[in-house]
PASEBA-1860 file (N, C-alpha, C; in nm, 3 decimals):
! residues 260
1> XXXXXXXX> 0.085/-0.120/0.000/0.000/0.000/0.000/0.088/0.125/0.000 ~ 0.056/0.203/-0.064/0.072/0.348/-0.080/0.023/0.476/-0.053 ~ 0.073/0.553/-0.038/-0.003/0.708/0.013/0.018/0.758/-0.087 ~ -0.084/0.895/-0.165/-0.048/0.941/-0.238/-0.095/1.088/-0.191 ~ -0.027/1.230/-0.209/-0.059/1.322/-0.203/-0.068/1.440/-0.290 ~ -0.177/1.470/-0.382/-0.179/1.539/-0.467/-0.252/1.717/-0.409 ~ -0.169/1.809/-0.460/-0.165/1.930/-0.441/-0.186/2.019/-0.571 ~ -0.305/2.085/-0.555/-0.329/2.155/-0.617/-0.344/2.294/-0.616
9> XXXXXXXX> -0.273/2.413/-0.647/-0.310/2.553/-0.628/-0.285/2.636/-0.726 ~ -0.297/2.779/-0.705/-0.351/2.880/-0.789/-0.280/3.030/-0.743 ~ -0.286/3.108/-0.811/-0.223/3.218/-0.773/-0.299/3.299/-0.691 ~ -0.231/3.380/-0.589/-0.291/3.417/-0.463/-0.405/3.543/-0.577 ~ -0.505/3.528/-0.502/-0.657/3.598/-0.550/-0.733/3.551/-0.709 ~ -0.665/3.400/-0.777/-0.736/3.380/-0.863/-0.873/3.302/-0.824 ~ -0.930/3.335/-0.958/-1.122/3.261/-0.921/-1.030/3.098/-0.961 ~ -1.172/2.975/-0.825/-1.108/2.867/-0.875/-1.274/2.841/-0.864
17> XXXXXXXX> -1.269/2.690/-0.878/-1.388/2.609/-0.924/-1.458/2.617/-0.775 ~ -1.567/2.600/-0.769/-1.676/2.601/-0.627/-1.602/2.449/-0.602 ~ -1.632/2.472/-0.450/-1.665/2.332/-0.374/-1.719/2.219/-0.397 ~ -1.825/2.252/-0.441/-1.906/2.169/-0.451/-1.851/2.096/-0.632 ~ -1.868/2.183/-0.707/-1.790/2.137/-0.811/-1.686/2.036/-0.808 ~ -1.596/2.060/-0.750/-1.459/2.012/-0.709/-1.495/1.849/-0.693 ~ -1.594/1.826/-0.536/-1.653/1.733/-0.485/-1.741/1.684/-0.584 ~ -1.777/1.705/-0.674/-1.856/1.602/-0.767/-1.794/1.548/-0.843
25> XXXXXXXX> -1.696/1.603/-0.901/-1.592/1.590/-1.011/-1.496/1.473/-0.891 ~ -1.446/1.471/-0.802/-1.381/1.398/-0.714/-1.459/1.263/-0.710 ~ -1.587/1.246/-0.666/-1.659/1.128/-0.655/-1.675/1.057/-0.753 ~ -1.693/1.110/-0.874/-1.709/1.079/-0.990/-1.557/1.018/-1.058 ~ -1.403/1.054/-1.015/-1.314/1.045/-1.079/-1.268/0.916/-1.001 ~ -1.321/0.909/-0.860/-1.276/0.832/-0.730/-1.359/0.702/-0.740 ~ -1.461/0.654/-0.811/-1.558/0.565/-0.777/-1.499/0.394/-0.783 ~ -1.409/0.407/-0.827/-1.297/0.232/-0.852/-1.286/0.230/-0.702
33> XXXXXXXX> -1.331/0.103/-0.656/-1.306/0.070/-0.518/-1.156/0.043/-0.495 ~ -1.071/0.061/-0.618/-0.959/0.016/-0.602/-0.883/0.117/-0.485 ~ -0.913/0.270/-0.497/-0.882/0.375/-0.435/-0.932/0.363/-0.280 ~ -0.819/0.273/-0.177/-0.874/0.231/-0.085/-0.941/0.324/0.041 ~ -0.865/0.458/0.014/-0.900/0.526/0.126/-0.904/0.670/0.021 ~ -1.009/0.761/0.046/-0.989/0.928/-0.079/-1.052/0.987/0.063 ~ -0.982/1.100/0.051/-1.032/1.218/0.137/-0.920/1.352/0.041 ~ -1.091/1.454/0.026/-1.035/1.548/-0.024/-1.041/1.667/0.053
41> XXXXXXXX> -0.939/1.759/0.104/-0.925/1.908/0.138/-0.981/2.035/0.105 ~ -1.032/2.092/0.128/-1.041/2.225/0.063/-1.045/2.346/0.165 ~ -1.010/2.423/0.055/-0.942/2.569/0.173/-1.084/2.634/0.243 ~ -1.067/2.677/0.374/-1.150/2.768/0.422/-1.081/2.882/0.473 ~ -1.059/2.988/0.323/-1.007/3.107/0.359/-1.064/3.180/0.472 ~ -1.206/3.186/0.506/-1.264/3.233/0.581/-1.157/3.232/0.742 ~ -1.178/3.126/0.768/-1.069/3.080/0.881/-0.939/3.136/0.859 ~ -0.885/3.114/0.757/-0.742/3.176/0.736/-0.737/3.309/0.753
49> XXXXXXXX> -0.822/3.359/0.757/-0.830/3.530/0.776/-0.880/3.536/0.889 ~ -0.962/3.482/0.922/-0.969/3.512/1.146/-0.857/3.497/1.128 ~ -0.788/3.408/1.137/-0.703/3.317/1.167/-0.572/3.426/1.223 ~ -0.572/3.460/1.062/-0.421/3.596/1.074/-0.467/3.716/1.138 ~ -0.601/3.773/1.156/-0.661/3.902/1.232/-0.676/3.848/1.421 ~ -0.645/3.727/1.397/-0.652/3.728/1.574/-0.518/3.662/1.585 ~ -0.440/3.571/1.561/-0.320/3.540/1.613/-0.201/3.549/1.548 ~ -0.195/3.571/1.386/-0.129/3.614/1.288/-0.078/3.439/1.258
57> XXXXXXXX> 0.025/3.459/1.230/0.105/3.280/1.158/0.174/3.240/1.279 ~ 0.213/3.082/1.239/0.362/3.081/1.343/0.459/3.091/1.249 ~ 0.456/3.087/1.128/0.514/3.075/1.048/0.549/3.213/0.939 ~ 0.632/3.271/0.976/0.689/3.465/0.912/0.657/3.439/0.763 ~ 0.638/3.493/0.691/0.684/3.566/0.544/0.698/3.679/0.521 ~ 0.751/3.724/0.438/0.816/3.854/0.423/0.656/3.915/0.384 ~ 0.662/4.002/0.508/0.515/4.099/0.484/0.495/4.200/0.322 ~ 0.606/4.207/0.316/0.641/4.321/0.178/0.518/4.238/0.036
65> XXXXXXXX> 0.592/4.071/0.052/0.553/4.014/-0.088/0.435/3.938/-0.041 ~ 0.427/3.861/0.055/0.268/3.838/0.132/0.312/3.646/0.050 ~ 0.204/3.610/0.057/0.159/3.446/-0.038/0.158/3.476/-0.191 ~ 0.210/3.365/-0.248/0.213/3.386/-0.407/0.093/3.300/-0.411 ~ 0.086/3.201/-0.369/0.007/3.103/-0.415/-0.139/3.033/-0.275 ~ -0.211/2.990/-0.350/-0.333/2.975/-0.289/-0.368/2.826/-0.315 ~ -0.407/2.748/-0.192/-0.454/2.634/-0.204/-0.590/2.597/-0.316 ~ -0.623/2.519/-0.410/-0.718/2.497/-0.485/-0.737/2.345/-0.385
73> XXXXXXXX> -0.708/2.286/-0.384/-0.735/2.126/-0.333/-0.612/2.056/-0.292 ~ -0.610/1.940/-0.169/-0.507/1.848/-0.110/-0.591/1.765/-0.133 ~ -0.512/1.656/-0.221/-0.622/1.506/-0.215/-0.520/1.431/-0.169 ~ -0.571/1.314/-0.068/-0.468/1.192/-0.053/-0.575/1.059/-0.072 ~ -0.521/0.967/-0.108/-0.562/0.824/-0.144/-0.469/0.737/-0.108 ~ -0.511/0.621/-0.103/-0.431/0.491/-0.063/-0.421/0.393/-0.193 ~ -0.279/0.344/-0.279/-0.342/0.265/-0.340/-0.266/0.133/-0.334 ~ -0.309/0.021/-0.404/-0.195/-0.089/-0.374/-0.072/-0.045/-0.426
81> XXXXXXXX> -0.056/0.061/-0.533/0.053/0.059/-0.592/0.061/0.204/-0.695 ~ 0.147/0.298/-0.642/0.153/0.450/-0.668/0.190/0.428/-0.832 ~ 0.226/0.352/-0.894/0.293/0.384/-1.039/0.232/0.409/-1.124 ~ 0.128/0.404/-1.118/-0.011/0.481/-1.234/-0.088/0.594/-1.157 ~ -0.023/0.688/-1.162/-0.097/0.827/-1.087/-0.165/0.905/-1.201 ~ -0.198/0.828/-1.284/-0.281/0.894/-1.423/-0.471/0.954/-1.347 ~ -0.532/0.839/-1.303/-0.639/0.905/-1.259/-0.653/1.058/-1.160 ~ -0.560/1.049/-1.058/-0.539/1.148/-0.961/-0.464/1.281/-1.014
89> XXXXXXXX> -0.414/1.213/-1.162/-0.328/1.324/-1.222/-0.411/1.413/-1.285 ~ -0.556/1.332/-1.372/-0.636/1.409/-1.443/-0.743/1.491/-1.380 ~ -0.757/1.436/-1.297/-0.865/1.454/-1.211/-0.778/1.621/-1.119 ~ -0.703/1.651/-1.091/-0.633/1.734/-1.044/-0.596/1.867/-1.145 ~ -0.547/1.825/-1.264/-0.561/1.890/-1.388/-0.674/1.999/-1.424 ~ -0.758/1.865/-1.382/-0.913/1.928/-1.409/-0.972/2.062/-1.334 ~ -0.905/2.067/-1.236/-0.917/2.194/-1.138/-0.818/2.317/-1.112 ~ -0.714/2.271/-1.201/-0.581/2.368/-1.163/-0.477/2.339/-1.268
97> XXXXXXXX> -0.425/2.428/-1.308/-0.282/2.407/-1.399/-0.166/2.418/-1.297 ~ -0.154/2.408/-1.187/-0.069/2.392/-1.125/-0.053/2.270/-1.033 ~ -0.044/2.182/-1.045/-0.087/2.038/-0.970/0.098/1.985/-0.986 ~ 0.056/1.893/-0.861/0.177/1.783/-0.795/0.110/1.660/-0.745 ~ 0.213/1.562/-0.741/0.197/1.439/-0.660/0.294/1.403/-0.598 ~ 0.292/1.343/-0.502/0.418/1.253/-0.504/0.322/1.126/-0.364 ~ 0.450/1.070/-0.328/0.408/0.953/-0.241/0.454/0.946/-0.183 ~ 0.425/0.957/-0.055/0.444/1.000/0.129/0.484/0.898/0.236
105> XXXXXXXX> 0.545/0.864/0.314/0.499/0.795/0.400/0.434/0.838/0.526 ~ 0.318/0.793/0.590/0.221/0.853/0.686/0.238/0.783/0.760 ~ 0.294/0.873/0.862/0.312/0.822/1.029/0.213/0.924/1.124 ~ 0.092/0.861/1.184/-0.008/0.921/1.224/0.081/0.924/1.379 ~ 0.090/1.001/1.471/0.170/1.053/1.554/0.057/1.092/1.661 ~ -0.093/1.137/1.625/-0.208/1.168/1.701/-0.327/1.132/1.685 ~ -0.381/1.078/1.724/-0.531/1.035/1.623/-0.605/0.994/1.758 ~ -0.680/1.107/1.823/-0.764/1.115/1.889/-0.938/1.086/1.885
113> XXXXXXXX> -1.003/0.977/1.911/-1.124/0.980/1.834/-1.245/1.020/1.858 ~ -1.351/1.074/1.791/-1.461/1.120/1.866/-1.551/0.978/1.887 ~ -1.684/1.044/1.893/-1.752/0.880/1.957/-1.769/0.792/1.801 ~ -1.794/0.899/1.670/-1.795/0.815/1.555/-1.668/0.707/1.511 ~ -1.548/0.729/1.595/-1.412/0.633/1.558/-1.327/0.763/1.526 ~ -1.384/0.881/1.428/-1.244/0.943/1.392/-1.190/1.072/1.495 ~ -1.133/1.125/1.468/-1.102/1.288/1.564/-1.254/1.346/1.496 ~ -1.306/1.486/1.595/-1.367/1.569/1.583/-1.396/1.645/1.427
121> XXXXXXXX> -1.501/1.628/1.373/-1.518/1.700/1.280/-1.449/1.832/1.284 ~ -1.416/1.921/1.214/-1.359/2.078/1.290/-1.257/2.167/1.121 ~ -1.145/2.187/1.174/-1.085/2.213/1.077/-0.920/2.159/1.091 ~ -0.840/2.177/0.931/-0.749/2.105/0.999/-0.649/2.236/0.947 ~ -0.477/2.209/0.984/-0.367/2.296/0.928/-0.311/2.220/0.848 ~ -0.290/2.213/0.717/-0.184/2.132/0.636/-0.048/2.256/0.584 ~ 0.003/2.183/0.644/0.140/2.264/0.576/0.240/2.165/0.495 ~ 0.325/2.260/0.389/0.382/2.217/0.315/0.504/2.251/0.406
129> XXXXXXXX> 0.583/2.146/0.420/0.700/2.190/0.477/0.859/2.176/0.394 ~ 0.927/2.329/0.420/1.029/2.301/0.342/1.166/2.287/0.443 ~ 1.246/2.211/0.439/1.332/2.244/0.536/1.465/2.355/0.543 ~ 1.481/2.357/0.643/1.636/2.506/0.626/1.703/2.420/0.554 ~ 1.750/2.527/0.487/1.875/2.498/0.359/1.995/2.428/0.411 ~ 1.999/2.481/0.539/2.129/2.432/0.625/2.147/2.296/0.710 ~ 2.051/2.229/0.665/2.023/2.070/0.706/1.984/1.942/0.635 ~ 2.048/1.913/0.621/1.983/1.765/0.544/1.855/1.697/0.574
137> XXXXXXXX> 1.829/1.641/0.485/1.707/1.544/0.523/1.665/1.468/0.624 ~ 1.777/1.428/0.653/1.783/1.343/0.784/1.800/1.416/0.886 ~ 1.852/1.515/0.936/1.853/1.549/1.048/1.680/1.684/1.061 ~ 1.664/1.708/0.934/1.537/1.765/0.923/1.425/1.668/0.971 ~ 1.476/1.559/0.946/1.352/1.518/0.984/1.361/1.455/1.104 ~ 1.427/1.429/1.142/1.535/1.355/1.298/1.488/1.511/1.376 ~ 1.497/1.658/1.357/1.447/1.732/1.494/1.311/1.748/1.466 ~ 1.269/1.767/1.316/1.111/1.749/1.357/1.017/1.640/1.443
145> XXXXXXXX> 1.049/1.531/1.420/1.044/1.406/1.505/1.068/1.433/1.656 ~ 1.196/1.475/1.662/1.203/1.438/1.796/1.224/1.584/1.921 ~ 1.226/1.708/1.834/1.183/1.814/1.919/1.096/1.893/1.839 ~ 1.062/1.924/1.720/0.949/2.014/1.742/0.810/1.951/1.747 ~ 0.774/1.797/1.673/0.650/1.790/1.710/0.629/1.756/1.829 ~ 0.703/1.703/1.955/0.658/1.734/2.083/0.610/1.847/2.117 ~ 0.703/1.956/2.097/0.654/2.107/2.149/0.481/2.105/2.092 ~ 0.533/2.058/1.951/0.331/2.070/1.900/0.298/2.036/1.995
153> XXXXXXXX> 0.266/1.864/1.999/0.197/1.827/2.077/0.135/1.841/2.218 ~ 0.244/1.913/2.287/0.234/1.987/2.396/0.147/2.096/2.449 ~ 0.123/2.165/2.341/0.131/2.342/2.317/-0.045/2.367/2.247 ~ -0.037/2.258/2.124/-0.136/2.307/2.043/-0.248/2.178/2.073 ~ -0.353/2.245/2.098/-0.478/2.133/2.101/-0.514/2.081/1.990 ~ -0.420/1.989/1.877/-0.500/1.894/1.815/-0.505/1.762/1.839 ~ -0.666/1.719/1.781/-0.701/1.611/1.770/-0.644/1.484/1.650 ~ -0.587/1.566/1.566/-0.487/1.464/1.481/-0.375/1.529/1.432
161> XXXXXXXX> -0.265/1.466/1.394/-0.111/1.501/1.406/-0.082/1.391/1.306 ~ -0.056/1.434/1.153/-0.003/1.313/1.092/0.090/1.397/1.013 ~ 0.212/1.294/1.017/0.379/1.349/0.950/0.346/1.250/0.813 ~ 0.356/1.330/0.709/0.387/1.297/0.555/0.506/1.338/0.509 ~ 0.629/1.262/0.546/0.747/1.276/0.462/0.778/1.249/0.317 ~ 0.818/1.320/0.208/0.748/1.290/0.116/0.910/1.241/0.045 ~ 0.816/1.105/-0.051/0.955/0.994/-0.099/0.990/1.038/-0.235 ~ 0.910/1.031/-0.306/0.932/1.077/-0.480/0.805/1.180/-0.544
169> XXXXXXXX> 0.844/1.280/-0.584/0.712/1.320/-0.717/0.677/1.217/-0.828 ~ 0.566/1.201/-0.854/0.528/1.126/-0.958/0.421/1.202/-1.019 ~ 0.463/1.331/-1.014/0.375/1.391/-1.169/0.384/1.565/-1.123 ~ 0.403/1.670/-1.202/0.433/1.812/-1.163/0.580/1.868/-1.204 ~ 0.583/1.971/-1.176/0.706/2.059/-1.143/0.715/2.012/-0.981 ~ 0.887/1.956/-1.038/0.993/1.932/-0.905/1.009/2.046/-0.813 ~ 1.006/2.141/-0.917/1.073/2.289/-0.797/0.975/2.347/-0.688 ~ 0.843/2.306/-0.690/0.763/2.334/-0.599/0.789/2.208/-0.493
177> XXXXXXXX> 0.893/2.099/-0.488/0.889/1.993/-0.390/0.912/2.031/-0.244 ~ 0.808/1.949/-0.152/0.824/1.979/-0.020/0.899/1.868/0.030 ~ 0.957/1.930/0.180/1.013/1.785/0.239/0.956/1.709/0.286 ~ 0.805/1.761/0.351/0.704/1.639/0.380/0.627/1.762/0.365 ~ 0.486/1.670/0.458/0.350/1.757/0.451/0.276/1.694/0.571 ~ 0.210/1.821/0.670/0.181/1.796/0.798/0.066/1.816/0.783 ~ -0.071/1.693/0.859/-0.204/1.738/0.880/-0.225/1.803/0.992 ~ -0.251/1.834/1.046/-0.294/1.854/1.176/-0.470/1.920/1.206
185> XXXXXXXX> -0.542/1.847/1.322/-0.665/1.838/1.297/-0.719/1.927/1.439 ~ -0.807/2.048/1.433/-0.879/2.065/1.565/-0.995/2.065/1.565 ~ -1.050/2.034/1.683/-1.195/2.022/1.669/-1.284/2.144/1.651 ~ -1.229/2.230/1.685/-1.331/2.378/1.671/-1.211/2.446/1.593 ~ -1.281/2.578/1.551/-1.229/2.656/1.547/-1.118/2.767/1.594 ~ -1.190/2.785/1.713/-1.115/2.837/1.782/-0.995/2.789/1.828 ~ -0.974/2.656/1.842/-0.884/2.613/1.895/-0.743/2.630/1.811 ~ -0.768/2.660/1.688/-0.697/2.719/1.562/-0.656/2.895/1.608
193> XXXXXXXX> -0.760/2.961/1.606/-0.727/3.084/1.609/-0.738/3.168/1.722 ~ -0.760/3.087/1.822/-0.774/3.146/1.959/-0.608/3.191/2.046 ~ -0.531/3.240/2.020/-0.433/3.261/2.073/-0.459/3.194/2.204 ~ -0.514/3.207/2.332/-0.499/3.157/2.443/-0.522/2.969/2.406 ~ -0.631/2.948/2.332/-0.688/2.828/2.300/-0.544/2.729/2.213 ~ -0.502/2.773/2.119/-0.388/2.732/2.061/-0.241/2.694/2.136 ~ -0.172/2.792/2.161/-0.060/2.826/2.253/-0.130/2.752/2.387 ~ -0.200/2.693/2.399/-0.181/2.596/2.591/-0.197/2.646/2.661
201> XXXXXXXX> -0.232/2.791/2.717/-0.263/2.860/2.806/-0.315/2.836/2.933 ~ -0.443/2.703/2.888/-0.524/2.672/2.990/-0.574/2.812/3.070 ~ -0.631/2.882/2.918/-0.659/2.988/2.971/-0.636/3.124/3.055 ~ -0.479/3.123/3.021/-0.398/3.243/3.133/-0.322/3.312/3.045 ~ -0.375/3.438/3.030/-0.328/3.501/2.955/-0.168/3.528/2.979 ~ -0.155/3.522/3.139/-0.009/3.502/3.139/0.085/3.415/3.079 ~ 0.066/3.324/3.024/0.120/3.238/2.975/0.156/3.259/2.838 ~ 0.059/3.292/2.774/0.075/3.317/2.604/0.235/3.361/2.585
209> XXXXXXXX> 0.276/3.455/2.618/0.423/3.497/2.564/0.540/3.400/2.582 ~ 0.468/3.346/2.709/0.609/3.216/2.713/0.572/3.070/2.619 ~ 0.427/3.059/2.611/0.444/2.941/2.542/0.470/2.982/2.377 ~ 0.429/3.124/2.361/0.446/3.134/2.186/0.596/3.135/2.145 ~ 0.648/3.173/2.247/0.847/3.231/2.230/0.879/3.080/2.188 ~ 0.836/2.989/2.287/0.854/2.807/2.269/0.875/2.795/2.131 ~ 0.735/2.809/2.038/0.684/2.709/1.954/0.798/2.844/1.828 ~ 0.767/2.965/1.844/0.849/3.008/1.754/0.997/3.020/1.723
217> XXXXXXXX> 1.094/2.980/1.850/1.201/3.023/1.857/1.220/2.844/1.732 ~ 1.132/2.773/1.779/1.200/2.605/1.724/1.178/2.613/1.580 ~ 1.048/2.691/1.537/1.037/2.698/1.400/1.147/2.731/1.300 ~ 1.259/2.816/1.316/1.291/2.870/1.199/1.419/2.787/1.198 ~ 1.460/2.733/1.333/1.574/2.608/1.341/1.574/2.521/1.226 ~ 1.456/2.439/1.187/1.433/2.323/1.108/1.361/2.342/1.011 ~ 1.294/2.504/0.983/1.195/2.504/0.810/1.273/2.632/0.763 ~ 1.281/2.576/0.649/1.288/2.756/0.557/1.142/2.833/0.540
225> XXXXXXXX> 1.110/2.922/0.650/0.984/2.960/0.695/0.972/3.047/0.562 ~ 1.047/3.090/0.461/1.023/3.196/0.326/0.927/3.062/0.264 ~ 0.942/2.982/0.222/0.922/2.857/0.156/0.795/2.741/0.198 ~ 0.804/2.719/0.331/0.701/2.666/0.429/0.539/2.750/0.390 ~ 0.470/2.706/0.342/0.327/2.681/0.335/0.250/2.609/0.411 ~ 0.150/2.731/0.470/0.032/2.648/0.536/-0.113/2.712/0.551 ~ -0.192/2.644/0.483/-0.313/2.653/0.449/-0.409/2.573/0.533 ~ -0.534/2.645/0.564/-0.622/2.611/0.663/-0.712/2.526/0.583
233> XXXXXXXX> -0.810/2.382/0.610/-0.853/2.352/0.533/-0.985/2.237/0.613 ~ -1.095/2.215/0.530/-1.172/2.176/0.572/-1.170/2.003/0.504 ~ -1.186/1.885/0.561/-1.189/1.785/0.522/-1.329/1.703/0.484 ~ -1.346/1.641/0.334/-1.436/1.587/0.270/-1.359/1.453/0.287 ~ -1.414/1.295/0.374/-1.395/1.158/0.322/-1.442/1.131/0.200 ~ -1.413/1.057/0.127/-1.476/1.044/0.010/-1.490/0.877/0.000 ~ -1.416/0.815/0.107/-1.420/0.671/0.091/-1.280/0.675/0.196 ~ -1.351/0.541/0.316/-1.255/0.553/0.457/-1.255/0.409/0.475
241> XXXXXXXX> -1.152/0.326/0.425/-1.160/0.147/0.468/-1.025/0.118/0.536 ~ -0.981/0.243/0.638/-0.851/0.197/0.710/-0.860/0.295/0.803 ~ -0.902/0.330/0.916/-0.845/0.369/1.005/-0.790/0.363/1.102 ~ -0.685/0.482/1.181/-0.583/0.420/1.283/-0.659/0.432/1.390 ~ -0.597/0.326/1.517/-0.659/0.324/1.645/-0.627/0.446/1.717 ~ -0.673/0.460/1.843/-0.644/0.566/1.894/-0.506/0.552/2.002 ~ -0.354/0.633/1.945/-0.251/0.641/2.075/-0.239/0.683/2.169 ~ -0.266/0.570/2.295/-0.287/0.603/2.374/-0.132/0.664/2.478
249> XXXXXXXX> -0.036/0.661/2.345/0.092/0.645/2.400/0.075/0.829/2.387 ~ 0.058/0.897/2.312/0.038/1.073/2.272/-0.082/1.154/2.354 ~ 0.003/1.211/2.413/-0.048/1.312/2.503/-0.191/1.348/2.455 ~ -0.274/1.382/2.542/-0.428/1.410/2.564/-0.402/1.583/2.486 ~ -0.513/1.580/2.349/-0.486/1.760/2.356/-0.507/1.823/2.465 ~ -0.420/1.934/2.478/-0.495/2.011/2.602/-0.583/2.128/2.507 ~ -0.694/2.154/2.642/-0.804/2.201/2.599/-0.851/2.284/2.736 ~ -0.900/2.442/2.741/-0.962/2.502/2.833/-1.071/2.534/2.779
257> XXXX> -1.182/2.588/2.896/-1.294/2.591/2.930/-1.368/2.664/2.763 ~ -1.458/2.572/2.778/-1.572/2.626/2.648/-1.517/2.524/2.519 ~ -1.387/2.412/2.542/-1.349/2.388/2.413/-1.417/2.282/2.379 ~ -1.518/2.202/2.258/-1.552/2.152/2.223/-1.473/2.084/2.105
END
């Protein structure tokens, strides 16, 4: 079995296809039971703009030039075997002249469940991650592993945490390649853009400056934050015949009063 992760986007403020569009055209391209697991992404700028008007990024870009580019769709699928990425290729096409693939390996790291089996309906963060220039692969991915997604885990209340290190492109322009690609899942909203709610606070406003100094001082150690993309996004299953149990070995999100 295989992961596959196809990325699709657009230039920051172009018109793209409705939602709903997207999602018909997806079900319709997805219907071979062969495609063991499809869940498709789509952006909720809405959120991305609370998002930056109440807590801004953790992640800098040069304010001058802002985002070039804008999420159109993240699709991932499972298949027995990544070497024909022709369906996921056209089907991606179909929505964007700017499309990628490649094939990931997914190490679910959090997977908290609600009473239906999965984490909380809500919203999730996917980022494209690029690493500092000044580190190799391996040790990029050796401190993400082993000190910054603790700090996540620690700090930020999500309900899912999955590391996509990514192995080969199999269809796109190379030069947009990431070093992996991070889900991360919360159940509300707020828990995204709530500065106290996000940052661990447990509700004390005293706290915020020391836990944000945490999570930002580690960021720029291990990503080339010019390069690093991350887009807020709402999740469509489209077909679910594998899911992970819940680790009971990964810390409980933390969560203060009112969080659902």
């Amino acid at each position: 079995m295989e992961k596959i992760i196809c990325v699709a986007m657009a230039p920051a403020g172009a018109e793209q296809p409705s939602s709903d569009s997207i999602l018909t055209q997806a079900r319709e391209a997805f219907a071979n039971p062969r495609f063991r697991c499809v869940s498709l992404q789509l952006p909720r700028r809405d959120v991305e703009e609370l998002r930056a008007r109440r807590r801004g990024a953790v992640i800098h870009r040069d304010a001058a030039s802002g985002p070039t580019r804008q999420l159109v769709a993240l699709l991932s699928l499972w298949v027995d075997c990544a070497d024909d990425p022709s369906t996921a290729q056209r089907f991606m096409a179909g929505i964007s002249d700017d499309v990628t693939g490649y094939v990931v390996t997914e190490a679910v790291a959090r997977w908290w469940p609600g009473p239906g089996g999965s984490p909380p309906a809500g919203v999730n963060a996917v980022s494209l991650l690029r690493r500092n220039p000044n580190m190799s692969r391996e040790r990029f991915l050796a401190h993400w592993v082993q000190v910054h997604m603790p700090i996540s885990l620690h700090y930020h209340p999500q309900w899912k945490y999955v590391r996509n290190p990514v192995e080969r492109i199999i269809f796109g322009d190379a030069s947009h390649l990431p070093d992996a690609i991070v889900e991360e899942g919360f159940a509300a909203v707020d828990d995204l853009v709530d500065p106290l709610r996000f940052y661990g606070t447990g509700g004390d406003p005293k706290n915020l400056d020391t836990n944000k100094a945490i999570v930002f001082e580690d960021v720029p150690v291990f990503l080339d934050t010019a390069a690093t993309e991350t887009f807020v996004t709402e999740e469509h299953v489209l077909r679910a015949e594998w899911m992970p149990l819940a680790d009971q070995r990964a810390p409980a999100p933390l969560l203060v009063d009112g969080a659902s």
